[in-house]
KOLTOR-132646 format. One record per residue: residue number from 0; residue in three letters; chain; x, y negated, z of N, C-alpha, C, CB in turn. Coordinates in nm, 3 decimals, padded with zeros to 5 digits. Glycine has a CB too. Layout:
PT  resi  resn  chain   n.east  n.north     n.up  ca.east  ca.north    ca.up   c.east  c.north     c.up  cb.east  cb.north    cb.up
PT   NUM   ALA      A        X        Y        Z        X         Y        Z        X        Y        Z        X         Y        Z
...
This chain:
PT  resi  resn  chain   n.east  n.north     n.up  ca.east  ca.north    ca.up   c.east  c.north     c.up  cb.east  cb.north    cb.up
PT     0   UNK      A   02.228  -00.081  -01.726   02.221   -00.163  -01.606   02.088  -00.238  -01.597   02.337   -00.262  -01.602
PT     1   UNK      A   02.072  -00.293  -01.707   01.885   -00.340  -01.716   01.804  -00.264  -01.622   01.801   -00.301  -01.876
PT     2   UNK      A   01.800  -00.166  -01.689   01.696   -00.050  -01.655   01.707  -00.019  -01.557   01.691    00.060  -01.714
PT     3   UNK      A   01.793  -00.051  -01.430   01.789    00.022  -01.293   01.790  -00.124  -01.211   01.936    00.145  -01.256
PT     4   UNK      A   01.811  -00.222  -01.240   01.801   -00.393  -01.227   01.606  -00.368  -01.185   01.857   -00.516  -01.439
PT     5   UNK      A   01.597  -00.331  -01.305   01.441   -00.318  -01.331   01.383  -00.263  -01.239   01.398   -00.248  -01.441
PT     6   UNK      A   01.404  -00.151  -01.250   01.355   -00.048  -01.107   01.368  -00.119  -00.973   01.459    00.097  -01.085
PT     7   UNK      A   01.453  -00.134  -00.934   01.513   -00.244  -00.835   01.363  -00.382  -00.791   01.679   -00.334  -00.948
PT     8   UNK      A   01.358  -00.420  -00.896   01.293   -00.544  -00.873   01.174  -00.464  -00.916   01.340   -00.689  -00.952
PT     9   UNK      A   01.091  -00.389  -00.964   01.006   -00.324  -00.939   00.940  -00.258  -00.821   01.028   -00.276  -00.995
PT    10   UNK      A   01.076  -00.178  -00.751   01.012   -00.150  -00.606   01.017  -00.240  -00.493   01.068   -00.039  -00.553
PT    11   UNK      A   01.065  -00.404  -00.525   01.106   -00.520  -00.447   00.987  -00.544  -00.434   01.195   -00.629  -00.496
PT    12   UNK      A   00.939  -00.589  -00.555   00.778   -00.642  -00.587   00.684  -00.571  -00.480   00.718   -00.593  -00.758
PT    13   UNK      A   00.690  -00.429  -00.507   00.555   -00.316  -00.441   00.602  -00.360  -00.300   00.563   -00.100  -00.475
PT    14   UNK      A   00.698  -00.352  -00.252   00.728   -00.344  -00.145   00.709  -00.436  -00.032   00.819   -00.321  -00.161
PT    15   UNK      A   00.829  -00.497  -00.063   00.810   -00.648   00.027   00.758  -00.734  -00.022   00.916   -00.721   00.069
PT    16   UNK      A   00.669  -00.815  -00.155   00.632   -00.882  -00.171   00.493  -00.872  -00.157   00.681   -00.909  -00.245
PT    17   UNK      A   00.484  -00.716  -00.181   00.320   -00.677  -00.131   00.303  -00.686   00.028   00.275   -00.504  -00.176
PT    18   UNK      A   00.391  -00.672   00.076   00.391   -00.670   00.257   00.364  -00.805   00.293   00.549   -00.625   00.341
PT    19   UNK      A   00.427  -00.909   00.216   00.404   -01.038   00.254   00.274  -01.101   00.201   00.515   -01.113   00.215
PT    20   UNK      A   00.246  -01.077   00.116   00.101   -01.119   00.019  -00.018  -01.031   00.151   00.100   -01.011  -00.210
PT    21   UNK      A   00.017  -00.916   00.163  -00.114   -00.859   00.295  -00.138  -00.902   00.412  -00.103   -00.734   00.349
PT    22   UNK      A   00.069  -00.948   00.413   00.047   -00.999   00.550  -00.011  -01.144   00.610   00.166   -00.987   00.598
PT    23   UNK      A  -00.009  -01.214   00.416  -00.087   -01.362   00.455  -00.246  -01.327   00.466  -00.064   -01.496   00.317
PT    24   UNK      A  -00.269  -01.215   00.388  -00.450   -01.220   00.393  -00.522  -01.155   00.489  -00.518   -01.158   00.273
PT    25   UNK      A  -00.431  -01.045   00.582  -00.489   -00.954   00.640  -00.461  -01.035   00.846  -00.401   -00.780   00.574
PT    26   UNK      A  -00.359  -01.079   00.826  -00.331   -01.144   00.959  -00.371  -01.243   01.032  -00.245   -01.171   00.962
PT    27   UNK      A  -00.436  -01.350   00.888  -00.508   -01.439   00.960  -00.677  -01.393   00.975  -00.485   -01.577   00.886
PT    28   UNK      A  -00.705  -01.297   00.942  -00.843   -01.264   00.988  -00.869  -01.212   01.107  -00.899   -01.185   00.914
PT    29   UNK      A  -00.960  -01.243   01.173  -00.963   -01.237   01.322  -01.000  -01.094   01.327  -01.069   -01.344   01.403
PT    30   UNK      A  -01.012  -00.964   01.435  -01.071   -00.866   01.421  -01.058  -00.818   01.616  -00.996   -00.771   01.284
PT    31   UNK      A  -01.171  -00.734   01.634  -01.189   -00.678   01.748  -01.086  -00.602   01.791  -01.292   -00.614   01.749
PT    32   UNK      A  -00.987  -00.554   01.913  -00.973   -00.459   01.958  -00.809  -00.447   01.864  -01.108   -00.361   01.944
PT    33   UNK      A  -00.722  -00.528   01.863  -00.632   -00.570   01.785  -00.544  -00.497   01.854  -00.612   -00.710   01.762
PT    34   UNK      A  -00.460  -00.397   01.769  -00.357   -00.270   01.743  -00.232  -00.384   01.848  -00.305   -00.217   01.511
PT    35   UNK      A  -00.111  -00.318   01.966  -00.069   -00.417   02.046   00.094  -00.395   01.897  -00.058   -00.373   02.271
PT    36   UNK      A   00.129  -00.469   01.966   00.243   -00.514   01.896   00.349  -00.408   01.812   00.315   -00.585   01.999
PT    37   UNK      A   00.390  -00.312   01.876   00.473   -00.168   01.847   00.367  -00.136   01.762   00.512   -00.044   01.982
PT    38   UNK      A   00.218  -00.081   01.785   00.187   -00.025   01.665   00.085  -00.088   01.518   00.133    00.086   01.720
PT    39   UNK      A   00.190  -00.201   01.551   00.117   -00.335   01.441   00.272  -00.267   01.354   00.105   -00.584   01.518
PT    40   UNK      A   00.366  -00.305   01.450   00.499   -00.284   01.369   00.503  -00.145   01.241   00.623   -00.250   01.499
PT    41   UNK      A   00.449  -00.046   01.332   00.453    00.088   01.303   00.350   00.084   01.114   00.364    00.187   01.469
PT    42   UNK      A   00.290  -00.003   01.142   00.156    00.000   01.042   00.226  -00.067   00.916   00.000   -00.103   01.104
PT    43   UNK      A   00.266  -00.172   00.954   00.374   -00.251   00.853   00.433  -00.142   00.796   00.494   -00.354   00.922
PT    44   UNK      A   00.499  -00.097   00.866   00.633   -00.004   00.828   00.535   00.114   00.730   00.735    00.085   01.006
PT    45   UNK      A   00.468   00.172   00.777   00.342    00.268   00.701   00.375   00.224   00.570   00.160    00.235   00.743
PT    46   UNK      A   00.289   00.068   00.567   00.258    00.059   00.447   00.339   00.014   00.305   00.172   -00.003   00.468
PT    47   UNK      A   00.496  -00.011   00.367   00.586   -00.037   00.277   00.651   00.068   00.240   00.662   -00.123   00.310
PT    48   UNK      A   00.593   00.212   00.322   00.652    00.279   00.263   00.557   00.377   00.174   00.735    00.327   00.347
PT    49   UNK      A   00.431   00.345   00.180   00.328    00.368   00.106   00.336   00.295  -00.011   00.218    00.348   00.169
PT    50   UNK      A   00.325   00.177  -00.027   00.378    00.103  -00.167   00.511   00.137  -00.227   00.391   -00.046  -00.145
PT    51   UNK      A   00.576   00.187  -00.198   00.711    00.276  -00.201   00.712   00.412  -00.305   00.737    00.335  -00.041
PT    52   UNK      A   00.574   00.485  -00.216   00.555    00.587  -00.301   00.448   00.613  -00.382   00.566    00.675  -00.245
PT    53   UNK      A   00.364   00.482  -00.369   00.261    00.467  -00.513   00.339   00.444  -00.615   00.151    00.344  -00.518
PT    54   UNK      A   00.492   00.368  -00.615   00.540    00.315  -00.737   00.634   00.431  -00.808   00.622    00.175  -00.705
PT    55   UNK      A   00.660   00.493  -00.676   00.708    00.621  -00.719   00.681   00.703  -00.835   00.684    00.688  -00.637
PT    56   UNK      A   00.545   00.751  -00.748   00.499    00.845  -00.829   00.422   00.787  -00.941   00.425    00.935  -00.758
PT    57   UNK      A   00.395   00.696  -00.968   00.399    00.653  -01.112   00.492   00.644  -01.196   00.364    00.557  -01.126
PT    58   UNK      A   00.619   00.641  -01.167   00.736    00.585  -01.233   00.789   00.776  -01.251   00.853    00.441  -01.113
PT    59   UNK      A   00.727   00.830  -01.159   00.810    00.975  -01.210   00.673   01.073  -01.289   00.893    01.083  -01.033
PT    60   UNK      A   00.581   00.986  -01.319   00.429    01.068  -01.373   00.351   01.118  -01.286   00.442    01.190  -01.457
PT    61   UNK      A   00.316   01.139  -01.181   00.227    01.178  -01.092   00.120   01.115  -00.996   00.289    01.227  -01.037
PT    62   UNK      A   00.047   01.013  -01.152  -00.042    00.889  -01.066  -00.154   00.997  -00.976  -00.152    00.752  -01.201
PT    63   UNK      A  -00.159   01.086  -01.003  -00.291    01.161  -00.893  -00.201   01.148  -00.789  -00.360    01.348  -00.915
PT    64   UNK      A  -00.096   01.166  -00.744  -00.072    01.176  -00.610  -00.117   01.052  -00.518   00.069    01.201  -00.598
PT    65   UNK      A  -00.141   00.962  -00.587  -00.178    00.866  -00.493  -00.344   00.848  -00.462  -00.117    00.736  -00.546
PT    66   UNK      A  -00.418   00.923  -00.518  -00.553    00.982  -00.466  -00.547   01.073  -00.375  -00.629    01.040  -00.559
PT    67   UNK      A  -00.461   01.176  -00.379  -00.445    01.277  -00.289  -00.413   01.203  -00.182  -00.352    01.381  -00.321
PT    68   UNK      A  -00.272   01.116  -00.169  -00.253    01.049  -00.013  -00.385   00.952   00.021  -00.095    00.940  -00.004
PT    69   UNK      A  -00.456   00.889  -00.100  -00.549    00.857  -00.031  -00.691   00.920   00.036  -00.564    00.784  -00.088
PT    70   UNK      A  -00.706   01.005  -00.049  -00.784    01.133   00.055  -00.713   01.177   00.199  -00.787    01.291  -00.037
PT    71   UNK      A  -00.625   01.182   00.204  -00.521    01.249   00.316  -00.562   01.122   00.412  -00.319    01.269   00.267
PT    72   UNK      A  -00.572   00.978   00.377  -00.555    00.877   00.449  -00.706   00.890   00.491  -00.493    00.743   00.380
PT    73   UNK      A  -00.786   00.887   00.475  -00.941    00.899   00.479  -00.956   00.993   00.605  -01.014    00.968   00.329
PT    74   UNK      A  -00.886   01.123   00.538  -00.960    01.206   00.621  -00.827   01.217   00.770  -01.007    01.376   00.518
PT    75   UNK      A  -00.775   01.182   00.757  -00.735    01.129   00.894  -00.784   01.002   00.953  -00.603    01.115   00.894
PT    76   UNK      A  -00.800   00.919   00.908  -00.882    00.802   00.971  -01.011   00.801   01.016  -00.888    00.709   00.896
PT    77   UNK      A  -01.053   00.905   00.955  -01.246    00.982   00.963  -01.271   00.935   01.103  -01.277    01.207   00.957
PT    78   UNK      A  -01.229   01.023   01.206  -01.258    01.056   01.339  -01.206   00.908   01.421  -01.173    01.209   01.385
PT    79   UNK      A  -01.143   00.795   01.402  -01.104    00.709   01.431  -01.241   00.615   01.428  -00.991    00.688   01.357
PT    80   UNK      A  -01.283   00.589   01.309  -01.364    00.495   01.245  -01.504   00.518   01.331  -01.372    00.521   01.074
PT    81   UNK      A  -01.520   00.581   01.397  -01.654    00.578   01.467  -01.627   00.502   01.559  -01.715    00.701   01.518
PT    82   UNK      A  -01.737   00.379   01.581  -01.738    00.304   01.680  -01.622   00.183   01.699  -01.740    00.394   01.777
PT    83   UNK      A  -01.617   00.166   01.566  -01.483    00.041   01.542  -01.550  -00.042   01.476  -01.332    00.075   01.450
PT    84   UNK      A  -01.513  -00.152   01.510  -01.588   -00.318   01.418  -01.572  -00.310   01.255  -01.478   -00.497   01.467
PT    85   UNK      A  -01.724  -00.335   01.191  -01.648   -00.299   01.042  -01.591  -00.391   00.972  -01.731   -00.247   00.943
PT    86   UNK      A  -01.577  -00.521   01.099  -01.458   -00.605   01.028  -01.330  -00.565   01.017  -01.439   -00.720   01.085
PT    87   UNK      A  -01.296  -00.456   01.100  -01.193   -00.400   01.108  -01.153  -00.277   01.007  -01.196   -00.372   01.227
PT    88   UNK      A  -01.265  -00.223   00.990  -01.286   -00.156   00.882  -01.234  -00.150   00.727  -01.384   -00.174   00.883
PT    89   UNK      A  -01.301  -00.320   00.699  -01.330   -00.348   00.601  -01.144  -00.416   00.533  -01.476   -00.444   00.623
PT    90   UNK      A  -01.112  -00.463   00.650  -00.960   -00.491   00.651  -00.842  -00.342   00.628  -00.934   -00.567   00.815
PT    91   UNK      A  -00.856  -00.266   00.655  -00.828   -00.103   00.640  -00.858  -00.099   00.503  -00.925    00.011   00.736
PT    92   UNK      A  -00.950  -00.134   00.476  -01.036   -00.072   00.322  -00.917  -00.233   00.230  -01.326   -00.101   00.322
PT    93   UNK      A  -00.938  -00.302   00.249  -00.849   -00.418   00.161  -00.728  -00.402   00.151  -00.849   -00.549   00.207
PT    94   UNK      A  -00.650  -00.333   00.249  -00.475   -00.329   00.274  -00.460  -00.212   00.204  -00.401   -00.317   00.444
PT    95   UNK      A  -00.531  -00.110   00.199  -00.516   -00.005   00.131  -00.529  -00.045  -00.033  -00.616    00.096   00.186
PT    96   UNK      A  -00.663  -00.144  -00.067  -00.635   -00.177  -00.224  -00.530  -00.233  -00.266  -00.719   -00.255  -00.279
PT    97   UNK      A  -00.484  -00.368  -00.167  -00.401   -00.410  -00.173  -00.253  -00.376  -00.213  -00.423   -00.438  -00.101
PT    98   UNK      A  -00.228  -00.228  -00.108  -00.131   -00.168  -00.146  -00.094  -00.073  -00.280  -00.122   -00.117  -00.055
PT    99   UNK      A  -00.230  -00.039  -00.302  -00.236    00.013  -00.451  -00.191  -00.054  -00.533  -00.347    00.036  -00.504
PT   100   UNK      A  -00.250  -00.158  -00.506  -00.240   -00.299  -00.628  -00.081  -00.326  -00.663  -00.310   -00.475  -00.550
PT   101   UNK      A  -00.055  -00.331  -00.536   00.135   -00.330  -00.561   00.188  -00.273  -00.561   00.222   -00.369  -00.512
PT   102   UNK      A   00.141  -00.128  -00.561   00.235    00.001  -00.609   00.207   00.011  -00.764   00.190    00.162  -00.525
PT   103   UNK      A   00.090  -00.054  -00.779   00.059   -00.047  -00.948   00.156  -00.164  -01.018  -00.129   -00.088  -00.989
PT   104   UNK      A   00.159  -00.233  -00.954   00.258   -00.383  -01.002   00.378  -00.401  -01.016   00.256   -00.483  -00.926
PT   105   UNK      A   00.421  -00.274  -00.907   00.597   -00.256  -00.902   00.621  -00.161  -01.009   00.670   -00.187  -00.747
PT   106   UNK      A   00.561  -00.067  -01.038   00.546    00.038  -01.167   00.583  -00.039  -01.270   00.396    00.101  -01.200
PT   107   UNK      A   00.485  -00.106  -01.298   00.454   -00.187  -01.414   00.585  -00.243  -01.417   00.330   -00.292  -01.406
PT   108   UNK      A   00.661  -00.321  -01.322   00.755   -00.422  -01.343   00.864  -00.333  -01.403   00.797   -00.508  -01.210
PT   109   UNK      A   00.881  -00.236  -01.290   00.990   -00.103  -01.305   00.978  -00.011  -01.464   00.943    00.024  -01.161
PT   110   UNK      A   00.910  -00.019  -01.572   00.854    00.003  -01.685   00.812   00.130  -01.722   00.924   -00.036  -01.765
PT   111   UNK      A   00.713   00.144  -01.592   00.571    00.244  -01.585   00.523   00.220  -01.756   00.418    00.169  -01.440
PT   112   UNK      A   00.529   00.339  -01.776   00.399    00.364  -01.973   00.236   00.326  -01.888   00.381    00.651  -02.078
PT   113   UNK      A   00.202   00.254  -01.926   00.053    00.206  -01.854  -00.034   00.331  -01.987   00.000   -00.041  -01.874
PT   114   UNK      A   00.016   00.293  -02.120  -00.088    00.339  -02.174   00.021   00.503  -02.265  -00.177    00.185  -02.285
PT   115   UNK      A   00.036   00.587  -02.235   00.078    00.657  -02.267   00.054   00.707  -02.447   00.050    00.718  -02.166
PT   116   UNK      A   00.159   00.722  -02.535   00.157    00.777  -02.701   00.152   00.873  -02.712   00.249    00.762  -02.789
């Protein structure tokens, strides 16, 4: 029962606590040309379920996959990024570490081998 307690509060952490921690740093920064409400929602939703499956696939061995979705994320955003404020940019580029950060954190909590024997 520990051990799935664990998991539990592992993907709590990545999840919603990372959603709320982005959503204090990333919301109060002002930015150009601001996404309307539905697909602010939509983005949220993205990214909890992106921290979802960074913790995932660490917790089942497959930390490359989360380079691959982030290549995948890149090269769909490519053709977007022309001609957008790179304050806006640069906020894209932080929510994405961000979310790493707490897919790496929920792992960890959930009892990801950081250093493998």
């Amino acid at each position: 029962m520990g051990h799935i307690m664990r998991i539990g509060i592992g993907f709590f952490v990545s999840i919603f606590l990372g959603a709320a921690v982005i959503w204090f740093f990333l919301d109060f920064m002002p930015s150009k040309n601001e996404p309307k409400k539905a697909t602010r929602r939509l983005i949220w939703i993205m990214g909890m379920v992106e921290r979802g499956m960074y913790t995932a696939a660490l917790l089942c061995g497959f930390p490359q996959w989360i380079a691959v979705w982030l290549a995948f994320k890149v090269a769909v955003h490519w053709k977007t990024i022309e001609g957008k404020d790179s304050a806006r940019e640069n906020l894209y580029l932080i929510g994405s570490s961000l979310s790493v950060a707490f897919g790496i954190l929920g792992a960890w909590i959930a009892g990801w081998k950081v250093i493998s024997k």
